[in-house]
C-alpha positions in Angstrom: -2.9 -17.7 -16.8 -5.9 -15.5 -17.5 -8.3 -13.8 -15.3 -12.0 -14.7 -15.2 -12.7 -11.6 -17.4 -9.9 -11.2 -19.9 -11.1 -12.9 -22.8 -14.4 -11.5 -22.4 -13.3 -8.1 -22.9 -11.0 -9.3 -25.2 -14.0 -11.1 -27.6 -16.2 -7.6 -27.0 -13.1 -5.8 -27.8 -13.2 -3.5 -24.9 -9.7 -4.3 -23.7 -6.6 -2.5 -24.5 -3.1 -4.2 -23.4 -0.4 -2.6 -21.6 2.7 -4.9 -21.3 4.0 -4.1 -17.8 7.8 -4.9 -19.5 7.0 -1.7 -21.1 6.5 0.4 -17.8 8.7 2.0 -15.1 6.7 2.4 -12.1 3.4 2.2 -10.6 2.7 5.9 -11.5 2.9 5.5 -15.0 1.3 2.0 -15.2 -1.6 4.2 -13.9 -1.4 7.1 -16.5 -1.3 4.6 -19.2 -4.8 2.8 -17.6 -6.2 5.9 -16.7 -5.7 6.8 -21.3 -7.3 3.6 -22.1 -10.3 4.2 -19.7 -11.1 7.6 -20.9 -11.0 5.5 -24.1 -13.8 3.5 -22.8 -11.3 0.5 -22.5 -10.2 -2.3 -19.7 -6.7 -2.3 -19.2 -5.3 -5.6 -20.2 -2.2 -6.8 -18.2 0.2 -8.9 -19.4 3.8 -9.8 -18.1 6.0 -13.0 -17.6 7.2 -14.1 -14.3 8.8 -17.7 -13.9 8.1 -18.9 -16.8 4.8 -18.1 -17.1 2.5 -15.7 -18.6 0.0 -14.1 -17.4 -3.5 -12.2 -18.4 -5.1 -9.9 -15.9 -7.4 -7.1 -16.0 -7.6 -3.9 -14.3 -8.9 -0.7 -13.4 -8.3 2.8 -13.0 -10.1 6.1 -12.8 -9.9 8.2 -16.2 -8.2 11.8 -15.0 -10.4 13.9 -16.6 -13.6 12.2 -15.9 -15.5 13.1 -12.8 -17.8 10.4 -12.7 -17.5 8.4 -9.3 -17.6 4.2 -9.2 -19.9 2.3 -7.4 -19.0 -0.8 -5.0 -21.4 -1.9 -2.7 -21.7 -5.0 -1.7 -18.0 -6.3 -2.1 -15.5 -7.8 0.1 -12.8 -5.3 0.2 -8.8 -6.3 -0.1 -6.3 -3.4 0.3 -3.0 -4.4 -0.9 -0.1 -1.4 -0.3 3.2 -1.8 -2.4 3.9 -5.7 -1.8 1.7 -6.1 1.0 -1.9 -6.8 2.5 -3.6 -4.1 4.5 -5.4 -5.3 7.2 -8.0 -3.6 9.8 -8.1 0.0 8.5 -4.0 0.1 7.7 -3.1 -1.4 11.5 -1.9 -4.3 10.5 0.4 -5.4 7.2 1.1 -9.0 6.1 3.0 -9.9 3.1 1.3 -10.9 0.1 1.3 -14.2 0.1 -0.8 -14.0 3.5 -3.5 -13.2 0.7 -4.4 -16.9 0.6 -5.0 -17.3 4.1 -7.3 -14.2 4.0 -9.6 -15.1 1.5 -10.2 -18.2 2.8 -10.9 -16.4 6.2 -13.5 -14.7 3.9 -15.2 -18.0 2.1 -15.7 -19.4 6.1 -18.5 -16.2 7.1 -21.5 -16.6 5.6 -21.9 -12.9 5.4 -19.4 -12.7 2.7 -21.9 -14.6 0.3 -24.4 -13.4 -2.3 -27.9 -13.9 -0.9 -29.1 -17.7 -1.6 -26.1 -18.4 -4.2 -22.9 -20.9 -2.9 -20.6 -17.9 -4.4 -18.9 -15.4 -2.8 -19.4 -11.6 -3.4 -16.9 -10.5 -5.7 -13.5 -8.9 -4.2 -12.7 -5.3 -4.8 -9.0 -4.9 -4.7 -7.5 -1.5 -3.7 -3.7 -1.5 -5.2 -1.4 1.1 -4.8 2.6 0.6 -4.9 4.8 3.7 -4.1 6.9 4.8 -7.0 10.3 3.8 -5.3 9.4 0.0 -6.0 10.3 -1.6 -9.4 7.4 -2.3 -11.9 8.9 -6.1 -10.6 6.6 -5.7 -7.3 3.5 -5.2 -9.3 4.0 -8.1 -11.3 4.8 -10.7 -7.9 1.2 -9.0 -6.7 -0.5 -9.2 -9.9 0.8 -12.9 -10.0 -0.2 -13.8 -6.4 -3.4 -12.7 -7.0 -4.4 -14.3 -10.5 -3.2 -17.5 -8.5 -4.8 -17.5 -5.3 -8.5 -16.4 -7.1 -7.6 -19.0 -9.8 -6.9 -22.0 -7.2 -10.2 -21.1 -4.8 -12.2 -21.1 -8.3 -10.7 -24.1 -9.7 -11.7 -26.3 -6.3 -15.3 -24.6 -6.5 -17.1 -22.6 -9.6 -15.0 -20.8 -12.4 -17.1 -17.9 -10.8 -17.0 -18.7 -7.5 -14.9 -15.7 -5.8 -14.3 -13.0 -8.8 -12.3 -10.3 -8.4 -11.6 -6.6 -9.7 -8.0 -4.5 -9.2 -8.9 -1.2 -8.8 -5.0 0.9 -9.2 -5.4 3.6 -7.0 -3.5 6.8 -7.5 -3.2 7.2 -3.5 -2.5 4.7 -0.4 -6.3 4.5 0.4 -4.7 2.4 3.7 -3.6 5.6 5.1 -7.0 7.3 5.2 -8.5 7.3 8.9 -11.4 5.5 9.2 -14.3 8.3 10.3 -14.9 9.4 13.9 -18.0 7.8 15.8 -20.8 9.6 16.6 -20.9 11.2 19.9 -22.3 9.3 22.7 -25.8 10.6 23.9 -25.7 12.6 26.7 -28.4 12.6 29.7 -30.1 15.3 28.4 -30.8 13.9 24.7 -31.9 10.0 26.0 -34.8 12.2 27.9 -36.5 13.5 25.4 
């Protein structure tokens, strides 16, 4: 099973693989991403999980660049070890909630691109702590490919895409910011 992009890269040879069989942990599935995008390279995913095998591409920051990336306009999908983040990191479902979720976002017209029957593409946050086996990844990795693969197949190829971005942090745990404070009589007169 390949994502939407793999091949692309692939044929443009912009992709570098990393076989996950090859990796520990998380942390240095990261490092190894992190080398091939200071290289000016995707990372390529592939591993084998019942039986089959799988394509997927993903992203992470470079370490010693200090360029910042640019999402606007996304639907945004938090997904912390082996579990989706909901509601600013108040509530956690287990992965395979993920299916249920998206098609919570395909039902608000919001969550379209403006006069298209496609959805605006996801931006995944994933982050797994280093005490989970490389093994969690690749049921997350897996439950993903499938879910975007299935709402595709019953609609567009391109209907819902989707980006991983690998985080180096639990961006789940970050507060969401303050309000402003509320006007007080003095400021609504003037």
């Amino acid at each position: 099973m390949y994502s939407q992009d793999f091949k692309k890269f692939q044929v443009d040879n912009k992709i570098g693989i990393i076989d996950l069989d090859s990796v520990k942990n998380f942390s240095e599935l990261r490092k190894k991403m992190g080398e091939l995008t200071c290289e000016g390279k995707v990372s390529g995913l592939r591993f084998e999980l019942n039986d089959t095998r799988y394509y997927i591409t993903g992203f992470s920051d470079c370490p010693t660049s200090g360029g910042i990336g640019c999402y606007f306009r996304r639907n945004y999908l938090t997904i912390r070890n082996d579990s989706l983040i909901l509601g600013y990191g108040k509530e956690k479902k287990p992965i395979n909630y993920l299916k249920t979720e998206l098609n919570n976002i395909i039902t608000k017209p919001h969550n379209f691109k403006y006069n298209e029957n496609k959805v605006k593409p996801a931006l995944i946050h994933f982050y797994v702590e280093d005490k989970y086996p490389i093994s969690t990844t690749k049921t997350v990795l897996k439950e993903i490919a499938e879910q975007f693969s299935e709402l595709n197949t019953k609609n567009d190829s391109d209907f819902f895409t989707y980006s991983i971005l690998f985080e180096g942090y639990d961006i789940s745990s970050i507060p969401p910011p303050t309000p402003p404070p509320m006007p007080n009589e003095f400021d609504i007169e003037k």
